[in-house]
N, C-alpha and C positions, 0 to 999 in steps of 0.2 A: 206295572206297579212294583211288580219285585226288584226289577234293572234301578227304579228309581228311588227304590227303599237305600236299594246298594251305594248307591251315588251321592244320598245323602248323607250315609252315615258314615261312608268314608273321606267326603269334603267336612263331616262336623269332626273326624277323627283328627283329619291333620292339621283342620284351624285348629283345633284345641292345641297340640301339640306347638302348632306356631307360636298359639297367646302365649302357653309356657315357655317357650325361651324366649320372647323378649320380656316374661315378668319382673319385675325389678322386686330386690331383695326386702320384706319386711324388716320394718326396725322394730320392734318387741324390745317392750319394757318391762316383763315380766316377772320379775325374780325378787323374791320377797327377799327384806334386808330389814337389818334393822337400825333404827332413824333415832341417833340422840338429839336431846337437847340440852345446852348449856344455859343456864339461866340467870340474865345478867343483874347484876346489885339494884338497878334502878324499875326489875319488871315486878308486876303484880303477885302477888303469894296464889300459893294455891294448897287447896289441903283438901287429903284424900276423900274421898265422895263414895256413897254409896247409891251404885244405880238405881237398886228396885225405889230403894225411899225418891230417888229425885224422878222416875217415872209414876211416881203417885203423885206427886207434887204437881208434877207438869200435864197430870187428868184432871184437877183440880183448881190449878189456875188455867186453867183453857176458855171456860167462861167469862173469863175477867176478861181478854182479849184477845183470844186464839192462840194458833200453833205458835206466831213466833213468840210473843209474848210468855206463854208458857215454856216456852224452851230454855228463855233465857233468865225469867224469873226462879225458875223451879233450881238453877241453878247458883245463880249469884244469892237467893234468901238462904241457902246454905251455906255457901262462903262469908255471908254476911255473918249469922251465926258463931260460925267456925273463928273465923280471923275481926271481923268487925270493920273497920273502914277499912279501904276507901268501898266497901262493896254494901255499906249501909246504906250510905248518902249517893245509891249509883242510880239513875235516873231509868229506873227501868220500864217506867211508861211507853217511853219512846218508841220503841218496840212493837205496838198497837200497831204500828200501819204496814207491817209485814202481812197481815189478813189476805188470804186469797192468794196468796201470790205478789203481795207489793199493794195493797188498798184493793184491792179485791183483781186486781189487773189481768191473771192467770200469768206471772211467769216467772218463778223461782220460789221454789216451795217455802213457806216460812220456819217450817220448822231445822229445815237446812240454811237458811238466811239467819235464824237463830245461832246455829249451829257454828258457822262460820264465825259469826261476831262475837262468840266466846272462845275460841281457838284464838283467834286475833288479839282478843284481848290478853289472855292468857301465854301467848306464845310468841315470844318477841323474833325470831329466828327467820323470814322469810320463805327464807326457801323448806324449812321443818313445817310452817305454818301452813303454808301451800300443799304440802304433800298429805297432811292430816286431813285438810279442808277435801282435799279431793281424795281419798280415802272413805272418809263417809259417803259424800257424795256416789263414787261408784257405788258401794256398798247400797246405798238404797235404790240405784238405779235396779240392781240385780235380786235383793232379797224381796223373799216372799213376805208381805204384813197388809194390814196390822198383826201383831204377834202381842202384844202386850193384852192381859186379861187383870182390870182396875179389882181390886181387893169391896169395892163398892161400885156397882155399876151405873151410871146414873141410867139409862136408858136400856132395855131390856133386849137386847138385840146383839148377837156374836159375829162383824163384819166378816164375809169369808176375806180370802189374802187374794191379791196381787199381783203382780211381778209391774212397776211402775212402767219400766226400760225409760224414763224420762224423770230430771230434776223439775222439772217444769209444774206448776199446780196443776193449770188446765190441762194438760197430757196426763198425768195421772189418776187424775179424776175418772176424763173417759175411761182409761182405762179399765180401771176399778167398776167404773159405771157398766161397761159392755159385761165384766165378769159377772157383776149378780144383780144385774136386771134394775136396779136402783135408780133414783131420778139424781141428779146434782145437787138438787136442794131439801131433799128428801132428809130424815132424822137419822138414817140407817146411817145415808155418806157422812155425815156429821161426826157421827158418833165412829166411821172408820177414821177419821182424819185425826177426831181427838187421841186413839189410843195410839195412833200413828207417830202421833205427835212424842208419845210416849215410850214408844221402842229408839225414835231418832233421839231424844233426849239418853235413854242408855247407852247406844251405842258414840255420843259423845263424851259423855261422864266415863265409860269405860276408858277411849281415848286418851282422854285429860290423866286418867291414874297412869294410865301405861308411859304416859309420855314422862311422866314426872316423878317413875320409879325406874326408868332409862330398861323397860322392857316391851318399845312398841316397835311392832314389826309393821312392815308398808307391803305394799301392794299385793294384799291377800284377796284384791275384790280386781284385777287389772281387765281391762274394755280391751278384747283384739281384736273387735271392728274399728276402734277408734284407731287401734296403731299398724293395720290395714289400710284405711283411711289415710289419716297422715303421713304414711310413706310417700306419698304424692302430692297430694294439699299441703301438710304442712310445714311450716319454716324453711326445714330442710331436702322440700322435696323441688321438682322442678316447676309443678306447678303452684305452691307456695300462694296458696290466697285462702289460708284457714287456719285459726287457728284456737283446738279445742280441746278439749279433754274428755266432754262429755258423750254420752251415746249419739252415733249418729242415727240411727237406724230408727228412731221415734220419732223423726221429722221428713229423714231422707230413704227412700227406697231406689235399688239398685236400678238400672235400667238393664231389660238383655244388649244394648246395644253397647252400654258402659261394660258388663260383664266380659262380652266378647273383646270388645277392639280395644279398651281403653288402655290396657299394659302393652299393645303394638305403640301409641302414640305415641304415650311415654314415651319410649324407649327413642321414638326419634323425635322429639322434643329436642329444643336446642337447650343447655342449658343457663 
């Protein structure tokens, strides 16, 4: 047993040492920067927001239609306020079928489907527009919530937090669900989702100010499994058949067999 303790651990010594040199070089996007925007004559106004007021807003219309709805009302009935058209006459009903996930669907949280469609609206620039959109996103893939605590509670109950590691409803639900014991349909999850809904609603209104006082800084939240990941999957890698930004690791688990061998293949991949 000892002869073959020995034999194992020095054949796992020198595969390892083998996987590492043929590993191929992570591309890391890491380094916070910061992201202007120019904002052209023909884009929508925007005028400075205060988060705590628009995360009381968006506890408040949460009833009317849920998260996405609440996201994106809590924020345009301010702007409407503030500047008046075109964000009086802006058809914010719409928004209703973001519930669940997309009509109750499970898959892209609404209040990040809100989230988006206000950055969008608001930020004509593409490539600024994208990098904010997915800024939040990370951001709640990794933070701990709900975190927001309503000034009037409707429901008696203080959700514990989190860590989602998914944009996804249904993924973060279980999650939350296995944390504290709670059913899916339950008043507790309810009430996590609404004040959820409440923290993601600040931490875009936060966004929105920074962008538009040319003091926001990007990738303070960066995923290095994803850019572990796409060293090889995506675009630029050899095997190039992914193409994501988001966590992998809430859908995908590693295999030991991918651990081992997968950077020998690589590397004699043609390319």
């Amino acid at each position: 047993m000892t002869i073959a303790a020995g034999v194992i651990a020095g054949g796992g010594a020198g595969l390892l040492t083998l996987t590492n040199a043929f590993k191929p070089e992570i591309m890391f996007d890491n380094e916070p920067h910061k992201l202007q925007h120019n904002q052209g004559e023909d884009d929508w106004k925007y005028s400075h927001l205060d988060p705590a007021v628009i995360a009381e807003l968006a506890y408040k219309y949460y009833t009317e239609g849920s998260c996405m709805y609440a996201t994106v009302k809590s924020i345009i009935s301010q702007l409407a306020e503030k500047i008046g058209e075109p964000f009086k006459s802006f058809p914010i009903h719409l928004f209703k079928y973001g519930h669940g996930g997309v009509g109750g669907y499970g898959s892209i949280c609404g209040a990040l489907n809100g989230s988006a469609a206000l950055i969008g609206l608001l930020v004509s620039d593409s490539s600024v527009r994208d990098k904010m959109i997915s800024d939040v996103f990370q951001w709640y893939e990794k933070e701990p919530l709900p975190k927001f605590q309503p000034q009037s509670s409707s429901y008696d109950y203080i959700p514990v937090q989190s860590i989602s590691q998914s944009i996804l409803c249904h993924a973060a639900n279980t999650n939350w669900c296995k944390v504290s014991g709670f059913k899916v349909n339950s008043n507790e999850r309810k009430e996590r989702c609404r004040r959820m809904t409440s923290d993601v609603v600040i931490k875009v209104t936060e966004s929105l100010n920074e962008i538009y006082t040319d003091t926001y800084i990007t990738n303070v939240y960066p995923n290095e499994t994803v850019n572990s990941c796409t060293t090889c999957h995506g675009s630029t890698g050899k095997v190039n058949n992914t193409a994501t930004k988001m966590s992998c690791n809430s859908c995908h688990t590693e295999s030991a067999g991918h651990r081992v061998f997968s950077d020998i293949h690589y590397k004699l991949m043609k390319e």
